[in-house]
C-alpha positions as CSV (number, residue, x, y, z in Angstrom):
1,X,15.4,-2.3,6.6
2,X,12.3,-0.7,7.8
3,X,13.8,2.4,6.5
4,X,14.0,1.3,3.1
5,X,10.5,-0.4,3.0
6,X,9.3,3.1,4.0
7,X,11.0,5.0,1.2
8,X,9.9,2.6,-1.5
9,X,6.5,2.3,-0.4
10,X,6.1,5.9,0.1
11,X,7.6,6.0,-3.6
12,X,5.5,3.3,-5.0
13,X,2.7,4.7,-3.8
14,X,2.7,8.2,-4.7
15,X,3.2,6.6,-8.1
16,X,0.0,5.2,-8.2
17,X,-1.9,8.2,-6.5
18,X,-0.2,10.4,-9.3
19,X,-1.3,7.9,-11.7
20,X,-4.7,8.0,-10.8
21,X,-4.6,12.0,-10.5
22,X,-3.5,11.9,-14.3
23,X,-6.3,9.3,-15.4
24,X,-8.3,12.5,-14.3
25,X,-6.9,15.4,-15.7
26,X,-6.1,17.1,-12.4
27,X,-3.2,19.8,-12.5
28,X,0.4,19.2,-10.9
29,X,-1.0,20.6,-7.2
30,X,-4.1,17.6,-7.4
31,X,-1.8,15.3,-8.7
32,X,0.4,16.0,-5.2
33,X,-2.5,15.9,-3.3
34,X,-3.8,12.7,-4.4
35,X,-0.2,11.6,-4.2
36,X,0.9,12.3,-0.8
37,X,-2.9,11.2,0.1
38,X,-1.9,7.8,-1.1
39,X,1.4,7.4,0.2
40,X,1.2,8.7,3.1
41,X,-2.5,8.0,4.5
42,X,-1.9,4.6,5.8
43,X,0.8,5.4,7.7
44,X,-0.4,8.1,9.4
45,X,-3.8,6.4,10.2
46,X,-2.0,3.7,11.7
47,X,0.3,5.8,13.7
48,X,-3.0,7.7,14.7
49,X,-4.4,4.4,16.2
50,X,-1.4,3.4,17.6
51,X,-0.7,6.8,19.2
52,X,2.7,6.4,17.8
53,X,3.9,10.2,17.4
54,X,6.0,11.8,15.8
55,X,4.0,10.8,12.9
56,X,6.8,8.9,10.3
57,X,7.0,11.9,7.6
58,X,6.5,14.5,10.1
59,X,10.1,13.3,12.3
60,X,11.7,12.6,8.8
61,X,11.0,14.9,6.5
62,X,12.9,12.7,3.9
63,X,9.7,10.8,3.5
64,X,7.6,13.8,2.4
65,X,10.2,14.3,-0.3
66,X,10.4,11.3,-1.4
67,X,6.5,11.3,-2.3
68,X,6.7,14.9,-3.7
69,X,9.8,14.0,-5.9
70,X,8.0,10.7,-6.9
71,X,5.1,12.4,-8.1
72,X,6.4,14.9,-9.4
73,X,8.6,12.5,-11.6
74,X,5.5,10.9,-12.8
75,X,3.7,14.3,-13.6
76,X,6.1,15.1,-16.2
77,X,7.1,11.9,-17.6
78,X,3.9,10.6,-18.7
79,X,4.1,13.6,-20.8
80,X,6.9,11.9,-22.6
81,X,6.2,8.6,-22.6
82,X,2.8,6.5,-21.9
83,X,2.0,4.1,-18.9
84,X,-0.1,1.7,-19.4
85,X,-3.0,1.3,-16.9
86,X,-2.3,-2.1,-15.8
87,X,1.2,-0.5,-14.5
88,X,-0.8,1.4,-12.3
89,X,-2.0,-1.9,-10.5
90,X,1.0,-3.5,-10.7
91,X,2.5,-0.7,-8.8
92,X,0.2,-0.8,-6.3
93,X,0.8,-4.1,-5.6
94,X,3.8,-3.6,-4.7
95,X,3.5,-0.7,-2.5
96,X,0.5,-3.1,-1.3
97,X,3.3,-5.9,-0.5
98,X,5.9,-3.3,1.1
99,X,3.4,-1.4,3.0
100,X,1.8,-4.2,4.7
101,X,5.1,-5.7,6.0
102,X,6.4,-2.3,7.3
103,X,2.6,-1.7,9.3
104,X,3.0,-4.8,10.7
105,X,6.5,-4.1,11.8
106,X,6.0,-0.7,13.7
107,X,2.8,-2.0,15.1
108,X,5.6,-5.3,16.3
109,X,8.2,-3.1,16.9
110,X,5.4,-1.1,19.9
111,X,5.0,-4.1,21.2
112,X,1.5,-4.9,20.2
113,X,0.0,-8.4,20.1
114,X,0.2,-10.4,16.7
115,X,-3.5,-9.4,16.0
116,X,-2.9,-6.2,15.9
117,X,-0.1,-6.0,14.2
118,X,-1.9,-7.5,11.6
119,X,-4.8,-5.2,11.3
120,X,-2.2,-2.3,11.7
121,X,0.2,-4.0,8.5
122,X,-3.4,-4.3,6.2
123,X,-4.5,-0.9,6.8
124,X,-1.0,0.7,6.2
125,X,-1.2,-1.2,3.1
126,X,-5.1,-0.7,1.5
127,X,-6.2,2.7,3.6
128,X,-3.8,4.8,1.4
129,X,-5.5,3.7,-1.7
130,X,-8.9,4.0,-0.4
131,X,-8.4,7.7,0.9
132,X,-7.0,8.1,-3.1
133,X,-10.0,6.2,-4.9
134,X,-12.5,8.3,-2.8
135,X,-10.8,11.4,-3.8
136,X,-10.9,10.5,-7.1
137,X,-14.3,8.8,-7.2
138,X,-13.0,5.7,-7.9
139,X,-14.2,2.3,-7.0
140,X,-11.4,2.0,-4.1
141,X,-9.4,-0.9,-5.4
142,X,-9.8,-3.1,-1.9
143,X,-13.5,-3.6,-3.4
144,X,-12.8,-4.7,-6.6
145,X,-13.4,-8.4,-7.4
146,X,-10.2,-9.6,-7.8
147,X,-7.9,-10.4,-4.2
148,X,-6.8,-7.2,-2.5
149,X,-7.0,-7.1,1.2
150,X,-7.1,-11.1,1.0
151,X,-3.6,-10.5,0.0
152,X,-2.0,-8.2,2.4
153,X,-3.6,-10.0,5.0
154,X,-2.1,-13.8,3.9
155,X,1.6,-12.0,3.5
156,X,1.2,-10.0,7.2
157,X,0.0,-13.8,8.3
158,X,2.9,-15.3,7.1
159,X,5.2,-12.4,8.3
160,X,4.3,-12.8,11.7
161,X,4.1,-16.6,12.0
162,X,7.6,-16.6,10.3
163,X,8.7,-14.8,13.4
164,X,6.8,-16.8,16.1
165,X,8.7,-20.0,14.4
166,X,12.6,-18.0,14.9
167,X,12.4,-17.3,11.0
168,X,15.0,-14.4,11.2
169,X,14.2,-10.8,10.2
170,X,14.7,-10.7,6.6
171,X,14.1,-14.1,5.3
172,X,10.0,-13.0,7.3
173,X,10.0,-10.1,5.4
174,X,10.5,-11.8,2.1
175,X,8.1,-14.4,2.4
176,X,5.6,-12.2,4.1
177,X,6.1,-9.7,1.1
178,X,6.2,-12.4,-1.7
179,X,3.3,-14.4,-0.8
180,X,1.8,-11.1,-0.7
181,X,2.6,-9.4,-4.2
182,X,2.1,-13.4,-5.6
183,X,-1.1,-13.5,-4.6
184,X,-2.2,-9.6,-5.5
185,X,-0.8,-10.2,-8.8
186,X,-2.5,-13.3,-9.8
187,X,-5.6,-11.4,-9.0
188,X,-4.9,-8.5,-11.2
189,X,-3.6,-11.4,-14.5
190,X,-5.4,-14.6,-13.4
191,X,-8.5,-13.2,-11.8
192,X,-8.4,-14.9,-8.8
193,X,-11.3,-13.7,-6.1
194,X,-12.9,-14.8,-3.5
195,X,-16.7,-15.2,-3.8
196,X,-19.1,-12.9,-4.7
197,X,-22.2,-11.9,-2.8
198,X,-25.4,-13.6,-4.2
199,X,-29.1,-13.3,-3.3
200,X,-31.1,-16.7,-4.2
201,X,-32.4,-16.9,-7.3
202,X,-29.3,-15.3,-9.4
């Protein structure tokens, strides 16, 4: 299962990066760049921290196709046909909901305490995007009003606690991932966020 979350993050992901790439005009090799940057990123961060080597998409090379294909995919078919922006965040959200579980599962899986498994499932799932919005100077995404991080963090919460109560495997996963994408995606169409930052006076 972690397998799979991998590949369609990684997917998902370099979807978005390539999506962002396009929203600037950069050429097929920016596009991968930004792509790989995205899907990739967190990952590798994480297993950087973790000391977790081989690095995921250096053992399996599978994973480094995967992005390519993906953005590639995109590249040339939003030459055909047009994607409308708020695809891009939906898409992310997703990755956002499969990326966080799978951090928080290879940080488990190393036998790290709950804690960190939850800082290592949030920053598999936002530090991609960052690295991409920075490249691209963008706003990165974990800023914007709406819930972001607030998200990945209540799925990876639920995840683990799903475990520690002898929830099995899957039926964690799909909460953790659910309340995740639910709560991501009511932020990008119902505006939810958590409180701004307000000097007196305003």
């Amino acid at each position: 299962m972690l397998a799979f979350l991998d590949f369609f993050g990684i997917a998902v992901f370099a979807i978005t990066g390539a999506l962002v790439a396009g929203k600037k005009r950069f050429d097929v090799f920016g596009v991968l760049v930004v792509a790989l940057i995205t899907s990739l990123g967190g990952g590798t961060l994480r297993d950087v921290i973790l000391d977790a080597h081989p690095m995921v998409w250096i053992q399996n090379t599978t994973y480094l196709g995967a992005a390519i294909l993906a953005a590639l995919s995109t590249f040339f078919w939003v030459r055909i046909r047009h994607i409308p922006l708020r695809m891009l965040e939906v898409s992310d959200a997703i990755g956002l909901a499969f990326f966080t579980i799978a951090g928080a599962q290879k940080a488990a899986a190393l036998g790290h305490a709950p804690e960190i498994c939850l800082l290592m499932g949030l920053m598999t799932g936002v530090a991609g995007g960052v690295l991409r919005d920075i490249v691209c100077n963008e706003i990165p995404l974990i800023f914007h009003k709406e819930i972001y991080a607030t998200a990945a963090i209540s799925g990876g919460a639920a995840y683990l606690l799903a475990l520690q109560l002898g929830i099995g495997m899957s039926l964690a996963m799909m909460l953790g991932m659910g309340i995740t994408l639910s709560l991501r995606l009511a932020g990008i169409y119902r505006g939810w966020s958590l409180p701004a930052f307000l000097t007196a006076g305003r």
